[in-house]
C-alpha positions as CSV (number, residue, x, y, z in Angstrom):
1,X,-91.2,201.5,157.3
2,X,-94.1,202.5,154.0
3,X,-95.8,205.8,156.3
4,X,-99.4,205.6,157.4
5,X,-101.8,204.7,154.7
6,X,-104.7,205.4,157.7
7,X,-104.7,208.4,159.9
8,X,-107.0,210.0,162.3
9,X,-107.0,213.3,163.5
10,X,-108.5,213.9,167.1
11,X,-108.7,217.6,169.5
12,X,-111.0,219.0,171.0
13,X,-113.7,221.7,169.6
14,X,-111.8,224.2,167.5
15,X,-108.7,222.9,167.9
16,X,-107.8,222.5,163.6
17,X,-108.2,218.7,163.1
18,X,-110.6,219.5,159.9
19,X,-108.0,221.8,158.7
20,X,-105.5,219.8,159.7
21,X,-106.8,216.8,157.9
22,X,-108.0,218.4,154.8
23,X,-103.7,219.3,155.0
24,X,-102.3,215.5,155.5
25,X,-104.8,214.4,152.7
26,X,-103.7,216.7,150.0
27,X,-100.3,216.5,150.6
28,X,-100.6,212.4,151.0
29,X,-102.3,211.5,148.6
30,X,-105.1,210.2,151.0
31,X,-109.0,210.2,150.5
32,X,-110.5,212.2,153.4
33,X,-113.6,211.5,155.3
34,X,-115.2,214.3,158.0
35,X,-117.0,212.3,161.2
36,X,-119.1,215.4,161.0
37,X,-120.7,215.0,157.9
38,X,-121.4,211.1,158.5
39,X,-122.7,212.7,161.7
40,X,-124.8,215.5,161.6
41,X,-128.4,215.4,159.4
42,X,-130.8,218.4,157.6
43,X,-131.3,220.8,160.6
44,X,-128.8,219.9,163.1
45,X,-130.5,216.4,163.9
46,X,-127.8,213.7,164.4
47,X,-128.1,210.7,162.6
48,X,-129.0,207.2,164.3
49,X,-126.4,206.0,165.8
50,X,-126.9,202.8,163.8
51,X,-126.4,205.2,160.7
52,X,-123.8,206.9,161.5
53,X,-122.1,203.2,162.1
54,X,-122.8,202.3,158.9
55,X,-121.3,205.4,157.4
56,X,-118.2,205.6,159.1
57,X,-117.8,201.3,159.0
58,X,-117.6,202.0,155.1
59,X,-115.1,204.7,155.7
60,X,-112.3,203.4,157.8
61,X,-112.9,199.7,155.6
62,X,-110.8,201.5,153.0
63,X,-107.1,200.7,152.7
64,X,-106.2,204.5,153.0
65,X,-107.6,207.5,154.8
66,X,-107.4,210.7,156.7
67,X,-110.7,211.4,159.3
68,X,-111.2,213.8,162.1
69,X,-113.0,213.5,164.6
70,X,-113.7,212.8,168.1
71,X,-117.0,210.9,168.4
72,X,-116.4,207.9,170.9
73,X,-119.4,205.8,170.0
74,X,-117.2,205.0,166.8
75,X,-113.7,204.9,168.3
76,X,-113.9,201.3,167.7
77,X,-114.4,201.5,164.2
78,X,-111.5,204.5,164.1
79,X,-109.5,204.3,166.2
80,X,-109.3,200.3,165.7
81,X,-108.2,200.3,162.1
82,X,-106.0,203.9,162.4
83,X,-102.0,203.5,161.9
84,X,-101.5,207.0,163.4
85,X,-103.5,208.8,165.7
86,X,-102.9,212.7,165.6
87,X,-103.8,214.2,169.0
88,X,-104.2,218.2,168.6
89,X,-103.9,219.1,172.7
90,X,-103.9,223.1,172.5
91,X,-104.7,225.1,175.1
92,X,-108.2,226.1,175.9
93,X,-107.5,229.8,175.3
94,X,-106.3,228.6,171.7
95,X,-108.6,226.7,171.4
96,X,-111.2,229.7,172.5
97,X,-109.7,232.2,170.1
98,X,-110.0,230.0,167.0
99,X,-113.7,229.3,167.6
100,X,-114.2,232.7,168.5
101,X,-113.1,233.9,165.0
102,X,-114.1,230.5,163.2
103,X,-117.6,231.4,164.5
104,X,-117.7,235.1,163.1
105,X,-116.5,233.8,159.8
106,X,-119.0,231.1,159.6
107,X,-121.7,233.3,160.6
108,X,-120.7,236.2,158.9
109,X,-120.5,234.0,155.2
110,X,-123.3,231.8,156.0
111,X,-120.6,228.8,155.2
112,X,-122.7,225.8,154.8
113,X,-121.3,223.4,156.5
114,X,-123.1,219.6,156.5
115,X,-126.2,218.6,154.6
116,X,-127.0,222.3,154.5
117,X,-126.3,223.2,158.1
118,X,-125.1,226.4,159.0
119,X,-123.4,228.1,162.1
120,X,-125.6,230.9,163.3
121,X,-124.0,234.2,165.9
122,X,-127.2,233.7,168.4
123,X,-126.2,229.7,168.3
124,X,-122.5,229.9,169.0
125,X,-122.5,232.9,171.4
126,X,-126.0,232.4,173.2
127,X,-127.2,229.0,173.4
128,X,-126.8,226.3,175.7
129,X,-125.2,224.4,172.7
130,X,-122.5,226.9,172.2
131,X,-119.4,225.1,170.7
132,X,-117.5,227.3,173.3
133,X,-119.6,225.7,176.0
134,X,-118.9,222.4,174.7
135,X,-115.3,223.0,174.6
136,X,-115.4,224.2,178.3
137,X,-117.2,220.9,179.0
138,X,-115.4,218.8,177.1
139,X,-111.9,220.0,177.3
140,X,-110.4,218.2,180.2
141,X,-112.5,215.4,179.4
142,X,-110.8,215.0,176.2
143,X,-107.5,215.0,177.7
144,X,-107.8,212.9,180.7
145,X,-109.1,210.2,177.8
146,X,-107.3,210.9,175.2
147,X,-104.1,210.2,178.0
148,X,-105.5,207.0,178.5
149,X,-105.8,205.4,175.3
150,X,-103.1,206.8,174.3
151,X,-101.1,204.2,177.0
152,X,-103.3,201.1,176.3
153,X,-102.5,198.5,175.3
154,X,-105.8,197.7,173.2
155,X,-104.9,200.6,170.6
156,X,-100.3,199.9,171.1
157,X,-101.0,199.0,167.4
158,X,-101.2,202.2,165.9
159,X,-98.9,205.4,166.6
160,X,-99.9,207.9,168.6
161,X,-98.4,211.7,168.0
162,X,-99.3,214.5,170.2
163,X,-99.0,217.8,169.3
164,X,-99.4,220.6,172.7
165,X,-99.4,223.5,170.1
166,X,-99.9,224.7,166.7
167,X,-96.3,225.5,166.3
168,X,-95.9,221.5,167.0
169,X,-98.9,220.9,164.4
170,X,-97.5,223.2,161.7
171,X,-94.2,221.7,162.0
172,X,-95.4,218.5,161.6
173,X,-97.1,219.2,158.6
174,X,-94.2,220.9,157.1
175,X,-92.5,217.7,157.2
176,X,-94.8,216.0,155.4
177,X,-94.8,215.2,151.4
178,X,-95.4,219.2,149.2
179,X,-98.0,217.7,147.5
180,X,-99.3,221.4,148.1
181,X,-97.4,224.9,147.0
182,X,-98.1,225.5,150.5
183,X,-99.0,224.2,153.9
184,X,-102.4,225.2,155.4
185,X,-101.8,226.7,158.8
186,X,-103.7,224.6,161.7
């Protein structure tokens, strides 16, 4: 059986799938896209939805690809054309202690993320849209979901591969083509 020629990479906030996917694309050979950067505009405004559409329709029409992502008004589009879907289910303390030192760096560096976005300390640790608050929301939500469509029947076309930890992840990406002189650590 040829290996997945289009893969998505799913978790909740901070749990690695950008890492993760920048990882399988290098070493596959794959062109990556980042639901992100289709998703977020100048100034943290998100795009239309019927933009955003648009953007990732053209994305997952490709014969190959590697995306992360989680946003569920384009599941159809991704999760409809994906040969394997990559579940990242860590922890919420993992997933807390990645953000937390994500969140320094970013601030710290000024890293520019999306069409000139940037993470700011005050935003992440004292706002009420706090990735860390949007991982507490969204956590269990993710995985009661996630669960779900993992067992039906409308997406039994593509495989489905959870990984509970980052030992799981890295192993998995071990075992992948060395395109790379090295794995990135998820």
């Amino acid at each position: 059986m040829p290996p997945p020629r289009r893969i998505l990479i799913i978790g909740s906030t901070g749990s690695g799938k950008t890492t993760a996917a920048q990882t399988v694309a290098a070493r596959c050979g794959l062109p990556r896209g980042e639901r992100d950067g289709l998703h977020w505009e100048a100034n943290w405004q998100a795009a239309p939805d019927d933009l955003f559409r648009a953007r990732v329709e053209r994305l997952v029409a490709g014969p190959a690809w590697v995306i992360d992502g989680n946003y569920s008004k384009v599941r159809d589009l991704t999760w409809g054309r994906a040969e394997l879907i990559v579940w990242l289910d860590f922890a919420l303390p993992i997933i807390f202690w990645r953000l937390f030192w994500r969140s320094i760096r970013r601030a710290r560096t000024r890293e520019v993320l999306w069409n000139d976005n940037y993470e700011r300390f005050s935003h992440q640790f004292f706002s009420r849209d706090s990735l860390f608050l949007w991982a507490l929301k969204t956590h269990a939500r993710h995985r009661a979901t996630y669960t779900a469509l993992f067992r039906s029947a409308e997406y039994a076309h593509a495989t489905k591969l959870r990984l509970p930890t980052p030992a799981a992840a890295n192993a998995w990406l071990a075992q992948l083509p060395a395109a790379l002189e090295q794995p990135l650590a998820v």
